[in-house]
N, C-alpha and C positions, 0 to 999 in steps of 0.2 A: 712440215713433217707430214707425210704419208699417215692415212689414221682408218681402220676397220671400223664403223660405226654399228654398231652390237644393242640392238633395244630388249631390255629384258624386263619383264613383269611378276612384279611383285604381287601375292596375294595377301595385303595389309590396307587397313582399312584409310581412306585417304593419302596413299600413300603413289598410287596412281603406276605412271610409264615415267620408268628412271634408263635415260639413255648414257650408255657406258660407250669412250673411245677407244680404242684396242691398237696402241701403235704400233707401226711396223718397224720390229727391232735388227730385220735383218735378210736377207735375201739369198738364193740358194742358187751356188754355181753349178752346175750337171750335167754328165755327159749328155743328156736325154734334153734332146732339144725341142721336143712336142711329145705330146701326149701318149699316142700311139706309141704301142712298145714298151714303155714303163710297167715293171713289174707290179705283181695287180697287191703285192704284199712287199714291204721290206728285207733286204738278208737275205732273198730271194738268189740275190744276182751280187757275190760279195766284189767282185770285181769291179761293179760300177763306185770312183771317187771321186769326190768333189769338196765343195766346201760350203760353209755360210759366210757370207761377210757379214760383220755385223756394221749397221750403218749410226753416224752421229744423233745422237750422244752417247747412245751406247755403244759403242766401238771404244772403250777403256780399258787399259790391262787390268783394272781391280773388278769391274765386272764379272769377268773370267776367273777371276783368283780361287784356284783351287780345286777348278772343273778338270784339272791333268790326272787327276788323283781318278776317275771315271774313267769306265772302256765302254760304256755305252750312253748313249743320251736318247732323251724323248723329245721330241721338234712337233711345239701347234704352229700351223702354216695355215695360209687360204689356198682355197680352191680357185688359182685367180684364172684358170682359163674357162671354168664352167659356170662362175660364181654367176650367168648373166644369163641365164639357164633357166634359174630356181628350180624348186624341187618337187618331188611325185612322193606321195606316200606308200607308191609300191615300186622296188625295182625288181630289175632280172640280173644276178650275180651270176658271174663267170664259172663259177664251181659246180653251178645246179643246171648248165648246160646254156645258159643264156635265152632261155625261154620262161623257166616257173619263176614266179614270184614272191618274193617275201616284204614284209614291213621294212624300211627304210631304217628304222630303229634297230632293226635287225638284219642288218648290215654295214659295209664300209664303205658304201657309195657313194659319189662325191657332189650328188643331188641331193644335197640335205638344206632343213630349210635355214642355218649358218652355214657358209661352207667352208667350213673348218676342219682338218685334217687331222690326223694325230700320228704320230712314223716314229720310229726306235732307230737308229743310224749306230755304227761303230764309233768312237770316238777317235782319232790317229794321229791326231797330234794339235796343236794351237800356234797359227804361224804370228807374230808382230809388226813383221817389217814393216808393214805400209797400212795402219789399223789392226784390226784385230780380224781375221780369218781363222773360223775350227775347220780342221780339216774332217771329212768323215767317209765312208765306204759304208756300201750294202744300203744304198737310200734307193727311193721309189720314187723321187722327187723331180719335178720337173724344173728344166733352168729357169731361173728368175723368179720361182716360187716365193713369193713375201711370206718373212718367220714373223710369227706373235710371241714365240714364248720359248725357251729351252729350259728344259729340266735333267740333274741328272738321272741315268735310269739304276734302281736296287734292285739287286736280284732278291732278296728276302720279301720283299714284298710285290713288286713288279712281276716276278714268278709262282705261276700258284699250280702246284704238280695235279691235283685235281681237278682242276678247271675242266666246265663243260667247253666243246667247242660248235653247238649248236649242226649248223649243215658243212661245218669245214672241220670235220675232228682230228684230221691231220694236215700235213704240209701236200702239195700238189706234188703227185711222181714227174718227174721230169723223166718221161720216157722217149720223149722224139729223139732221135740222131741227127745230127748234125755233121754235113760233108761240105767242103769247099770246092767249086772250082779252080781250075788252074790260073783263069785270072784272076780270083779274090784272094790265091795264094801268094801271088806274085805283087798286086798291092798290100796288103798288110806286109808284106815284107819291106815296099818302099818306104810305109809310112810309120812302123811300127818304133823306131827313134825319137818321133816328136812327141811320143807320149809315155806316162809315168804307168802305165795299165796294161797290160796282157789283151791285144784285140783282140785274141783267135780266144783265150779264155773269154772274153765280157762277149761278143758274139753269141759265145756256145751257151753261156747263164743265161742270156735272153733269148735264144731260140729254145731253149729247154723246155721252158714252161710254155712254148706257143703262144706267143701274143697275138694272135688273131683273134677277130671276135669270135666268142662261143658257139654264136650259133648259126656260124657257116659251116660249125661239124666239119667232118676231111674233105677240105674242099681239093684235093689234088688238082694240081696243075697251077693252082692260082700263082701269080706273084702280087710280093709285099714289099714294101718298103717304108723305110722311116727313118727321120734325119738319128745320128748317131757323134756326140764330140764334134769334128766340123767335117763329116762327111755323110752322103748318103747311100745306105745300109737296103741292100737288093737282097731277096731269097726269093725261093718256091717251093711248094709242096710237092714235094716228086713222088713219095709215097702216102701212107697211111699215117706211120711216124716218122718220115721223113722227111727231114727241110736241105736245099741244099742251095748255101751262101752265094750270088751269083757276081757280083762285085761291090764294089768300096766305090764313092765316085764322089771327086771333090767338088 
């Protein structure tokens, strides 16, 4: 069994360094096949679905019993592509232009010094045929992300209508436009059958928000790319807020 080894310190008197194993209860299928491009928040992009498989022992239907009654869940996960990284006590967030910096505490970086995640996902259904897979929508997650934990998510307490939101007090405008050329129209049309997802929708969720990094600011002309379900995903910046899709490529 796969195991997160987690040392935490206690402040008791001979009581010393008690190391805790954090098994890995489950692993996350996504459209998002690297890093780049993943929405920098959850819900962001409801389009994008995938699932957890949950892996033996815990792959049980009584595990699950009673998580149907939930349309949302909380997923602790690693950071397993950066965890080899470690961490900085100051980052530069995407919101503050990719340049200022704030405390690491104070914020959702995934330079932390556990790298532990924390994501609110849709809940859409609980498949059984072959173990136990939750299906979910609106994750930020990348494929193969190892889960530590699911909880379901309360809105009565899980939502707190005052809540301060420190340097992000709202949702990010999705103001760029989004246009396709004629050939990225005419692939998604080829390929648009093998899948359960709206491409020209989950395209447009993720071009919305501009995944580039912050602080190339409008870089016009640039192109980008990143793998996407099992193709890879062309654009450019043609304008100021304009991105335009330039093909699909198996």
């Amino acid at each position: 069994m796969v195991s997160v080894r987690v040392v935490c310190l206690y402040i008791e008197e001979q009581v010393g360094v008690k190391v805790i194993d954090l098994e890995i209860i489950g692993k996350v299928h996504s459209c998002y096949k690297e890093k780049f491009g993943v929405p920098r928040q959850p819900g962001l992009v409801t389009e994008a679905k995938g699932s957890i498989e949950l892996l033996p022992p815990f792959n049980r239907e009584e595990a699950v019993r009673g998580l149907e009654e939930y349309s949302h869940l909380w997923i602790s996960f690693v950071f397993h592509q950066t965890s080899e990284k470690g961490w900085s006590p100051m980052v530069r967030p995407p919101r503050l232009g990719g340049n200022a910096k704030v405390g690491v505490f104070a914020s959702r970086s995934m330079f932390r010094p556990n790298p532990v995640g924390l994501s609110v996902v849709k809940l859409d259904g609980i498949d059984f045929e072959n173990g136990v897979k939750i299906i979910i929508s609106g994750m930020d997650l990348v494929d193969g992300t190892p889960v530590v934990d699911i909880k379901p998510y309360l809105p009565y307490v899980d939502s707190i209508a005052d809540a301060k939101s420190g340097f992000a007090p709202e949702a990010p405008v999705a103001d760029c436009q989004v246009v396709f050329s004629e050939q990225a129209e005419m692939q998604i049309k080829n390929i648009q059958n093998r899948y359960d997802v709206d491409i020209s929708l989950l395209i447009r969720q993720i071009l919305h928000s501009n995944p580039a990094p912050a602080y190339r600011g409008q870089d016009v002309g640039r192109e980008y790319g990143m793998r996407l379900l099992d193709f890879d995903l062309r654009w450019c910046q043609v304008d100021v807020n304009q991105f335009e899709v330039i093909s699909l490529v198996d």
